[in-house]
Each structure stands twice: as structure tokens, then as C-alpha cells.
C-alpha positions in Angstrom: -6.2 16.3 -1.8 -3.7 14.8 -4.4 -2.6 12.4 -1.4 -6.2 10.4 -1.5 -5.5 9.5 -4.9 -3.4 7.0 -3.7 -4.4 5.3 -1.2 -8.0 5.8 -3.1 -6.3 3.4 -6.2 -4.8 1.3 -3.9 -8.2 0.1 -1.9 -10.0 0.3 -5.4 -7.2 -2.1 -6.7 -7.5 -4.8 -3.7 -11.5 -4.7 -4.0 -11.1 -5.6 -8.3 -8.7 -8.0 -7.4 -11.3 -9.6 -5.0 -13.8 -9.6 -6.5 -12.1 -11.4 -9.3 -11.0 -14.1 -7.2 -14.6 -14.6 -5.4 -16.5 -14.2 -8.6 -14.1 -16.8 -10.3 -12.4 -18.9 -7.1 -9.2 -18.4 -8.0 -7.9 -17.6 -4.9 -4.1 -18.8 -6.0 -3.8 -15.6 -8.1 -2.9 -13.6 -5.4 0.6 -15.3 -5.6 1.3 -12.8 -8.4 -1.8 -10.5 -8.0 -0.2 -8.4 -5.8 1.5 -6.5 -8.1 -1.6 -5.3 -9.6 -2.3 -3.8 -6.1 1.0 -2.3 -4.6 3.3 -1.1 -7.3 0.7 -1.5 -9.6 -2.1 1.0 -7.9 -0.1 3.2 -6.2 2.1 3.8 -9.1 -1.2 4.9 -11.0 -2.5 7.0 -7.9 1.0 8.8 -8.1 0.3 9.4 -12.2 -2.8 10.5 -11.0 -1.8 12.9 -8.4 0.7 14.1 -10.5 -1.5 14.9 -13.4 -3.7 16.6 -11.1 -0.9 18.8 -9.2 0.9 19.4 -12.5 3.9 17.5 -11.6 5.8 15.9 -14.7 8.2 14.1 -12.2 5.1 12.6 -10.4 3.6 12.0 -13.8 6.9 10.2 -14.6 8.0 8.3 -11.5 4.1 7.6 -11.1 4.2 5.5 -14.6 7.2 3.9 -14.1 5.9 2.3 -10.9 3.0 1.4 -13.2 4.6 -0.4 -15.7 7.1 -2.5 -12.7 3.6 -3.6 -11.3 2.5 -5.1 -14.8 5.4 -6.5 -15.2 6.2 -8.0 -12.1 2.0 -9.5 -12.8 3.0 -10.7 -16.0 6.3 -12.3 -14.8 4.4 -14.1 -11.9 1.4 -14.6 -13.9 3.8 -17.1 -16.4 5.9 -18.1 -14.3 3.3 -19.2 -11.4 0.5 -20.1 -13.6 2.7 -21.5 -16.9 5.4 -23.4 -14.6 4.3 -23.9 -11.3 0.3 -24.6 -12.5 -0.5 -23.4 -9.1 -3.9 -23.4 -9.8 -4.2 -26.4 -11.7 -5.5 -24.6 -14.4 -3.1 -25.2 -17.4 -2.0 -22.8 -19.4 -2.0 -23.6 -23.0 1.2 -21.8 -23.5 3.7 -22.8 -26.3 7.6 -23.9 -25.1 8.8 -20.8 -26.3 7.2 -18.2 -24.3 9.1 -17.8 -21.4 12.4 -17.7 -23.1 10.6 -15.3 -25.3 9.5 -13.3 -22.4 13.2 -12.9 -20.8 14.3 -11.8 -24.3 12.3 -9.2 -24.4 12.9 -8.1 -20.7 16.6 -8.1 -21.2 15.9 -6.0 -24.8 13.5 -3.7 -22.6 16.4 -3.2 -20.1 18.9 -2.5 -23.3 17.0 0.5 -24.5 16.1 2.1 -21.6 20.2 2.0 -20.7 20.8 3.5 -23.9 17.9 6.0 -23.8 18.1 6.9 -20.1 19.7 10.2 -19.9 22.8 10.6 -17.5 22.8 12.8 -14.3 25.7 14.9 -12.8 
């Protein structure tokens, strides 16, 4: 059913991300990789389900989780590989990005506090 979705992105998500890292050797990714895999995947297996079952709230909650799982990637992704240069790999990222990034992650959280409708 619906439920296989799920668990079927999930598993499909850890094998990408593996076989990333093998074909590639970049094993320190997973620092921040994760996110791809558990809010990430299983945010797009509940879209998924939800699309399938005809469920906007599934739809919704399902994308939602989606979007936390790329940006808790991107977040890690700077701040692990731009910052920390975990992998020793450097990023050839300009002095402003990361201030630029938490600009637009406050902005982000702005609008969706004035756009989020109010219950009760």
C-alpha cells in the first residue's frame, strides 16, 4: 500500500547517497547527508503517499518535511564543507555566503509567519 512508499524512498535514498560516497570517496558527506535520507526521503514518501491516497494534508505535511530535509543538507553542506572543510576539499565560496544564507533563512521564516494561517 501507500505505507511502502515510505520506507520504499527511504531505502532508495540511503542506496543514492551510497553510492555517491563509494563512487566518489567522500565518505565525510554523511555528516550532513543525512538529511537527504530521513526528513528528506520520508518527507517525499509521505507526498507520495499522499498523492496516491488523495490526501492534501499528507500532500502538505509530506512537502514540508521535504523542504526541512534540503535545507537542513544545505545548511550542513556550508557549514560543514564551507567552514569546517571536513573533507579537505575547499569550497570556493565567497565571504558573503553564509551571512547571505541566514538572511535568507530568517526572511523564509518572515513570510511563512505572516502567510501561515491561524488555527482556533
Amino acid at each position: 500500500g501507500s505505507g511502502m512508499l515510505i520506507g520504499g524512498s527511504v531505502v532508495t535514498a540511503v542506496g543514492l547517497v551510497l553510492l555517491y560516497q563509494n563512487a566518489t570517496d567522500h565518505w565525510e558527506s554523511w555528516a550532513y547527508a543525512w538529511a537527504l535520507v530521513g526528513p528528506g526521503a520520508s518527507g517525499a514518501g509521505t507526498a507520495l503517499a499522499g498523492l496516491r491516497s488523495g490526501s492534501a494534508g499528507m500532500i502538505r505535511a509530506g512537502g514540508t518535511q521535504l523542504l526541512i530535509g534540503l535545507g537542513l543538507f544545505a545548511a550542513g553542506y556550508l557549514f560543514f564543507e564551507g567552514i569546517l572543510n571536513i573533507s579537505g576539499r575547499r569550497l570556493p565560496l565567497p565571504e558573503w555566503i553564509i551571512p547571505a544564507a541566514v538572511v535568507i533563512l530568517g526572511l523564509a521564516l518572515v513570510v511563512r509567519g505572516l502567510t501561515e494561517r491561524r488555527s482556533g
